[in-house]
C-alpha positions, 0 to 999 in steps of 0.5 A: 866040353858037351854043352847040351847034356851033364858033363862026361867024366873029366870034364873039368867045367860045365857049359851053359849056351845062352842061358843063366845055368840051370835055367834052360830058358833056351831049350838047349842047356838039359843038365842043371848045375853039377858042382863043377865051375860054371861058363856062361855064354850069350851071344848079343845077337842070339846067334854066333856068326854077324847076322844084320836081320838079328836084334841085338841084346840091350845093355840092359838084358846083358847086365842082368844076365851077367848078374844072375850068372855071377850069383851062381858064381859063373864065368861069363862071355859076352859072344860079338859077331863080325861083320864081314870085313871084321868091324863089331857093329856100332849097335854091338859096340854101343851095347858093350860101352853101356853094360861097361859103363854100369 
């Protein structure tokens, strides 16, 4: 799936990195929705890999995020990056047991 422009033909879903679909907040997500079923990705430290300088998203953020995605009838992921030894870090696990918890 090309997640920075309209999906090709054949394609059978359309990707949004770190954004709700069709707003683009992040500058990476071009193509507003197109018909197809819709994936959401956001990554709870802004980048993919384990980062110990990144803040990490609140349960908060995570919870409206999940709920503006949901409204456009979108399947979500939550992106979690491990540490080195392959451990979620606690602020992680602490934000995942909260927006859980709603």
């Amino acid at each position: 799936n090309n997640h920075r422009a309209a999906p090709f033909a054949g394609e059978d879903f359309q990707v949004s990195e770190n954004d709700v679909p069709g707003q683009n907040e992040s500058g990476l997500n071009n193509a507003p929705p197109c018909g197809l079923p819709l994936e959401s990705s956001l990554s709870l430290q802004g980048v993919w890999g384990y980062s110990s300088t990144h803040e990490v998203a609140s349960a908060a953020k995570c919870l409206e995020f999940y709920r503006q995605c949901r409204a456009l009838h979108s399947n979500v992921l939550f992106n979690v990056g491990p540490k080195p030894d392959g451990t979620i870090d606690e602020k992680q696990q602490r934000v995942l047991l909260e927006f859980g918890a709603q």
